[in-house]
DRENPA-3360 file (N, C-alpha, C; in nm, 2 decimals, always signed):
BEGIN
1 = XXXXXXXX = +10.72/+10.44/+12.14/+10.79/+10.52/+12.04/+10.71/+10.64/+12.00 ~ +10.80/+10.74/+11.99/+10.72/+10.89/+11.98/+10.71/+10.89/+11.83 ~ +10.65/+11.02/+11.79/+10.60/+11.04/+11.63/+10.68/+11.18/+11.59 ~ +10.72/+11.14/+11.51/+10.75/+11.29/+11.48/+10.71/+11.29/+11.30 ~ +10.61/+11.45/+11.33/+10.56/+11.49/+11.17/+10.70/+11.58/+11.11 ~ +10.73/+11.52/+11.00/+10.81/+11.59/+10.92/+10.79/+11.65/+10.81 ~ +10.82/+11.82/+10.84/+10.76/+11.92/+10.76/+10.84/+11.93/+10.58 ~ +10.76/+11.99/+10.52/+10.77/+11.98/+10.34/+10.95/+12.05/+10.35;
9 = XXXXXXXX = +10.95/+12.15/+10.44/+11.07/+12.19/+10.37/+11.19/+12.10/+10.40 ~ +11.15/+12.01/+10.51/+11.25/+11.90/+10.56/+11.30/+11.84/+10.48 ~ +11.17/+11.75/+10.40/+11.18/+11.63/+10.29/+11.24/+11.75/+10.19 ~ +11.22/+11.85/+10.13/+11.30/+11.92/+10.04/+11.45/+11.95/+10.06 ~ +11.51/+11.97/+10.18/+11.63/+11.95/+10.23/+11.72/+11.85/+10.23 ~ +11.61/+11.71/+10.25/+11.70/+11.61/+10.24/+11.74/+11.56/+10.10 ~ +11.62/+11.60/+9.95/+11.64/+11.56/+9.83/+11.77/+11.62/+9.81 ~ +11.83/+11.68/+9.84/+11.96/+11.78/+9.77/+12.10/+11.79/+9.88;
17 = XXXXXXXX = +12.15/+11.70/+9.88/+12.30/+11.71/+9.95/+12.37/+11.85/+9.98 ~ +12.37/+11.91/+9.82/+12.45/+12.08/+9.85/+12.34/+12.16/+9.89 ~ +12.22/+12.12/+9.95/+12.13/+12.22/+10.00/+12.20/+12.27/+10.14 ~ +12.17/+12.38/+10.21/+12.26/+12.44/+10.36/+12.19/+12.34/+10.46 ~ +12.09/+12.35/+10.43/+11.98/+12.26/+10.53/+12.02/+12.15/+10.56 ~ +12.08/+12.09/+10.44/+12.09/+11.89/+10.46/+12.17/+11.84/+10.55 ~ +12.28/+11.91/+10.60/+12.31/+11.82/+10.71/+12.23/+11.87/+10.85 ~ +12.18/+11.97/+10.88/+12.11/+11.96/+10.99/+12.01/+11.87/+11.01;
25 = XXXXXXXX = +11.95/+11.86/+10.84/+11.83/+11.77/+10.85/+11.86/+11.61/+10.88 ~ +11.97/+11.56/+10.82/+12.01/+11.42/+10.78/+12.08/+11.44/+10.91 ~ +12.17/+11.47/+11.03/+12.23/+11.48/+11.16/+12.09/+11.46/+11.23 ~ +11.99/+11.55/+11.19/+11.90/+11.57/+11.36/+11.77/+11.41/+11.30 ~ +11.79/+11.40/+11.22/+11.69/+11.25/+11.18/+11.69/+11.14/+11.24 ~ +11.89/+11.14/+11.20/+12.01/+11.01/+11.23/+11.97/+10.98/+11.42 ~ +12.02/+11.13/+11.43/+12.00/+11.10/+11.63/+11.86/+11.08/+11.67 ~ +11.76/+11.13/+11.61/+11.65/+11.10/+11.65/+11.56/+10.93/+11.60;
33 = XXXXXXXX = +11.63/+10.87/+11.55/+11.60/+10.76/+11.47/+11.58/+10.64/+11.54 ~ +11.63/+10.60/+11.66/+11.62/+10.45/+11.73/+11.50/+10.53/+11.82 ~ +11.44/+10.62/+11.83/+11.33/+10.63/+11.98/+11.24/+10.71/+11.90 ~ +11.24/+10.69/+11.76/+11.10/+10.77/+11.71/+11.03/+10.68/+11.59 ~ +10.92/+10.71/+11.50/+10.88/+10.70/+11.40/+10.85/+10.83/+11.35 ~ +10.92/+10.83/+11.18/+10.87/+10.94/+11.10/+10.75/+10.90/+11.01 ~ +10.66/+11.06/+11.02/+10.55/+11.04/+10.91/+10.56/+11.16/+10.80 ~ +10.45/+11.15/+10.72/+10.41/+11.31/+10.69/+10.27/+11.26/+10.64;
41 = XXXXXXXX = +10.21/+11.44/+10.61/+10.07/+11.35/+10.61/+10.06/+11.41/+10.44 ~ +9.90/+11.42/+10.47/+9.84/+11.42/+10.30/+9.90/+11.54/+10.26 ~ +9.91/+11.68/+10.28/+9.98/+11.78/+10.26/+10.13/+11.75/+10.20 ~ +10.17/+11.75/+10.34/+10.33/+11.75/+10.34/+10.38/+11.67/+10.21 ~ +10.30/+11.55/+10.20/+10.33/+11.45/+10.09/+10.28/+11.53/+9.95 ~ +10.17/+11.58/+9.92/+10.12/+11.66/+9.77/+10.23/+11.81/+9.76 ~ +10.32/+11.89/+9.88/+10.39/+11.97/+9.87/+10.49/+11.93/+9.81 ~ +10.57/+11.82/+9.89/+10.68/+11.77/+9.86/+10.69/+11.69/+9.72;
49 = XXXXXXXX = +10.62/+11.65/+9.66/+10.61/+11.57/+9.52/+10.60/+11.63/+9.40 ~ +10.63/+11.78/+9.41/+10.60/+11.82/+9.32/+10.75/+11.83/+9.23 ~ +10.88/+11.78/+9.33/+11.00/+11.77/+9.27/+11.03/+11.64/+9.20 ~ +10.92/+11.55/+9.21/+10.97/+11.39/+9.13/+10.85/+11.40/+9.02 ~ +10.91/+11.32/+8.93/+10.86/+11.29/+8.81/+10.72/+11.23/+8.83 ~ +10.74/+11.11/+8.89/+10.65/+11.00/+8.91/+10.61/+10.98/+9.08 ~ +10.51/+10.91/+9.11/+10.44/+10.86/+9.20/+10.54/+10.79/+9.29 ~ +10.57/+10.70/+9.17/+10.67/+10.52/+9.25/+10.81/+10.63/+9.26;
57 = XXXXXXXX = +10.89/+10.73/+9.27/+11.01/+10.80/+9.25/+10.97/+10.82/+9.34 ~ +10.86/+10.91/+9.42/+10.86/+11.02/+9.55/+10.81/+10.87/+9.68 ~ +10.74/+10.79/+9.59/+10.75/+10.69/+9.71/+10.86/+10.63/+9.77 ~ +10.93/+10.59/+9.65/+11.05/+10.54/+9.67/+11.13/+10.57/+9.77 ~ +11.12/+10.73/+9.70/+11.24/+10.81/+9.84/+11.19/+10.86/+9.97 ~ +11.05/+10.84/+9.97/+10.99/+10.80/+10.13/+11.03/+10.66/+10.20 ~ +11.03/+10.59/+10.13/+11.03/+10.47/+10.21/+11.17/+10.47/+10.21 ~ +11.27/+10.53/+10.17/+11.45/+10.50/+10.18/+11.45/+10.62/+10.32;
65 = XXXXXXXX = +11.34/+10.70/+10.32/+11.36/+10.76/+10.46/+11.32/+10.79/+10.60 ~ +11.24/+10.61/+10.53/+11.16/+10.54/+10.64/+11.05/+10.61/+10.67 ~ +10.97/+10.73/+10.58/+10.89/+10.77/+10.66/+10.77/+10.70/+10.59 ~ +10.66/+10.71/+10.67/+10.54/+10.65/+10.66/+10.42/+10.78/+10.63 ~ +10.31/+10.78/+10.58/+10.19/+10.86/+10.55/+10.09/+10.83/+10.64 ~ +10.04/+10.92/+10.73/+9.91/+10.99/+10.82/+9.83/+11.04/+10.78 ~ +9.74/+10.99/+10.73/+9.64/+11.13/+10.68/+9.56/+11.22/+10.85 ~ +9.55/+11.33/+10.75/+9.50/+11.47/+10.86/+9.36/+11.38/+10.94;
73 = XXXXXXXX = +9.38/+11.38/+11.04/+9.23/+11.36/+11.11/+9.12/+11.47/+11.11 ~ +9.00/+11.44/+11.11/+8.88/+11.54/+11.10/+8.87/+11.65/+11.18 ~ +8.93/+11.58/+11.34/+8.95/+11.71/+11.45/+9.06/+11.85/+11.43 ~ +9.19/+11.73/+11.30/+9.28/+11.89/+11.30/+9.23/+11.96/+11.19 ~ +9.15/+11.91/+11.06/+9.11/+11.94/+10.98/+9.00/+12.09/+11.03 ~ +8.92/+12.10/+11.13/+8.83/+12.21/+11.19/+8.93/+12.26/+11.26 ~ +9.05/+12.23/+11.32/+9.13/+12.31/+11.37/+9.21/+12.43/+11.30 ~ +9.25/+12.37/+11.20/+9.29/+12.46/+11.08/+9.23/+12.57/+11.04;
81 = XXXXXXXX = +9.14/+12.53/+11.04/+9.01/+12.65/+11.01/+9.01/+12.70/+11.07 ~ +8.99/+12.67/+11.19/+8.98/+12.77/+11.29/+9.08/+12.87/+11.37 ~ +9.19/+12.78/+11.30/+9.34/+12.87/+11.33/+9.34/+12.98/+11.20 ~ +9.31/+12.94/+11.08/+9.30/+13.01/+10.97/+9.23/+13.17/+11.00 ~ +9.14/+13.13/+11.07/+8.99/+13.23/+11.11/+9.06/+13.33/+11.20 ~ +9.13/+13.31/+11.30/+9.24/+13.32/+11.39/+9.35/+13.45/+11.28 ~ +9.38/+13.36/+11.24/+9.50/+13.46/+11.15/+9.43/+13.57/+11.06 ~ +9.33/+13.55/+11.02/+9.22/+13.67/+10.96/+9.23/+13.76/+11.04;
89 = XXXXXXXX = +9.18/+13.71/+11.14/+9.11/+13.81/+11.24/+9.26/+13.93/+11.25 ~ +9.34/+13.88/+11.29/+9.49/+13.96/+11.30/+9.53/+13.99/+11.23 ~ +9.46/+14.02/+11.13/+9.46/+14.09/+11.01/+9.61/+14.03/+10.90 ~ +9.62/+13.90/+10.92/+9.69/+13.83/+10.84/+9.66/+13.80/+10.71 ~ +9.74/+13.84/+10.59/+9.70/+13.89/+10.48/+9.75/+13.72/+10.36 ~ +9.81/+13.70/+10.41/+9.91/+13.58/+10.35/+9.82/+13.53/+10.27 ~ +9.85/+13.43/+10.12/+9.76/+13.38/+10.11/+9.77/+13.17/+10.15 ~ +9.93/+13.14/+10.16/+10.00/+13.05/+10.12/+9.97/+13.01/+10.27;
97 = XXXXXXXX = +9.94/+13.03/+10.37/+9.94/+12.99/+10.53/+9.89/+12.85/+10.53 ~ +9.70/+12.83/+10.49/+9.67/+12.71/+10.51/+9.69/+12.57/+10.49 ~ +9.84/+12.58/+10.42/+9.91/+12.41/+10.45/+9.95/+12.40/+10.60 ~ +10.03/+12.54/+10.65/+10.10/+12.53/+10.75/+9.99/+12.51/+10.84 ~ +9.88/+12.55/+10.84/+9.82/+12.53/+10.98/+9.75/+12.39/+10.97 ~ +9.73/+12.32/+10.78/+9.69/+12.21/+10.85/+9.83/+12.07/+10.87 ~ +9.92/+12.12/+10.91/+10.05/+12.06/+10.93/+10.03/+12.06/+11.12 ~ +10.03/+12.20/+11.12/+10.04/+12.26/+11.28/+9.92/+12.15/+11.35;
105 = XXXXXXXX = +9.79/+12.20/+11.28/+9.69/+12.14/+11.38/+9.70/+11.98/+11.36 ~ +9.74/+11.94/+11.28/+9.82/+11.75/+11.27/+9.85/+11.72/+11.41 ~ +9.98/+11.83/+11.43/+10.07/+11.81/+11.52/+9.98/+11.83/+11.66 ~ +9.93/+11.92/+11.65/+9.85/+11.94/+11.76/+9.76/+11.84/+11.86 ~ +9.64/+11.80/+11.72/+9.63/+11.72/+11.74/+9.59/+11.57/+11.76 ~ +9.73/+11.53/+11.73/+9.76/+11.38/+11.76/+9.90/+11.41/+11.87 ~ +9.91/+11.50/+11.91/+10.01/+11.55/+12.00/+10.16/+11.50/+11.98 ~ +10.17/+11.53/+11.83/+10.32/+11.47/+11.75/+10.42/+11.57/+11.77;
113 = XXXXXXXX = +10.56/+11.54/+11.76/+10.66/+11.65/+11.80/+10.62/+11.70/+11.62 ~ +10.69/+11.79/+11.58/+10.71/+11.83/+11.45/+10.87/+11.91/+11.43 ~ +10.94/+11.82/+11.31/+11.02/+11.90/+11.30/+11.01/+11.96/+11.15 ~ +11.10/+12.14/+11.15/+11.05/+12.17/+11.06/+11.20/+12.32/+11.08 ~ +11.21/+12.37/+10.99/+11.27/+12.54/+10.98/+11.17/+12.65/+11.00 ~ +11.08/+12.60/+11.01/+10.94/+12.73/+11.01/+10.89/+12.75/+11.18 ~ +10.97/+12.81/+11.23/+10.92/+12.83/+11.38/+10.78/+12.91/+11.41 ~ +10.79/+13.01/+11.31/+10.69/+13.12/+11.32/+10.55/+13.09/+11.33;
121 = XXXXXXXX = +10.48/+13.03/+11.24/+10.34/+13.00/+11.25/+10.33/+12.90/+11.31 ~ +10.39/+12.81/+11.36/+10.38/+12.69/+11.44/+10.40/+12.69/+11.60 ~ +10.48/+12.79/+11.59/+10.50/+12.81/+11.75/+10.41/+12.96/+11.79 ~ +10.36/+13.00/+11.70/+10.23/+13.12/+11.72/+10.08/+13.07/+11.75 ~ +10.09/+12.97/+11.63/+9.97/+12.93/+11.62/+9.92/+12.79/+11.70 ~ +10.04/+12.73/+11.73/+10.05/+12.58/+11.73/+10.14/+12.56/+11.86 ~ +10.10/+12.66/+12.00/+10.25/+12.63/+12.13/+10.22/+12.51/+12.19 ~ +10.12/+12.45/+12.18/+10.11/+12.36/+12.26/+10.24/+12.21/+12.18;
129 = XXXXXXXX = +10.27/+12.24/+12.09/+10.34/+12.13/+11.98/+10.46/+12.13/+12.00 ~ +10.58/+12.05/+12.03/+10.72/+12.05/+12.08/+10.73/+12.07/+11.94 ~ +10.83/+12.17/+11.91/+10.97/+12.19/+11.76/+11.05/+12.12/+11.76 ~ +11.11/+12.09/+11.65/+11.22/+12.00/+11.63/+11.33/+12.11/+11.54 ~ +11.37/+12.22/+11.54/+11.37/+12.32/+11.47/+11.58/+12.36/+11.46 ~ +11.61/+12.40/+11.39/+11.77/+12.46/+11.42/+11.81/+12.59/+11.54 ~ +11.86/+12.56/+11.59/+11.91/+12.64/+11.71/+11.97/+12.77/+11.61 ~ +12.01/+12.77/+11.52/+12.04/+12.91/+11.47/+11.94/+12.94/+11.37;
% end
């Protein structure tokens, strides 16, 4: 069974029914659901939490969506950085990037699909990683 990391804006998509997102997100989960496991890691989890009250609330509604917690490994952890160092250099000004790349280098390296709405820095910084992304 494959892994797929599920990115912050996902789990934000799925908290809200009249979001545009939520049926792409709750559709592409459903079909992907008998031949995968979902995660997210220490990030994705401290992003996404900042919309529940409590601890046992944001747990709660992880575990109703089956997904499970990975923490970042040490190898993606120097990757990040080093993709970070990468986007400097290209004179990338952003200041908000380094969640994304330590999401990206997760994916990278534990060689997880990732689904997410953010094609851009992931598929820039991160091609070696299959997308799980909306066709429009």
């Amino acid at each position: 069974m494959s892994i797929i990391l599920i990115d912050t804006c996902v789990i934000s998509d799925l908290s809200n029914e009249d979001n545009d997102w939520f049926e792409w997100c709750s559709s592409t989960l459903e079909k992907l659901d008998n031949s995968h496991s979902f995660i997210v890691n220490d990030v994705i989890y401290a992003e996404s939490s900042v919309i529940y009250p409590t601890i046992e609330e944001f747990d709660e509604y992880l575990s109703e969506l089956d997904l499970s917690i990975k923490s970042i490994p040490r190898e993606a952890l120097f990757l990040a950085g080093k993709v970070f160092l990468k986007y400097r250099k290209n004179k990338g000004t952003k200041c908000n990037v380094l969640p994304d790349f330590f999401i990206g280098a997760h994916a990278a390296v534990k060689q997880y699909k990732l689904m997410s709405r953010d094609k851009g820095r992931f598929a820039t910084y991160f091609p070696t990683v299959e997308l799980i992304i909306p066709d429009h």
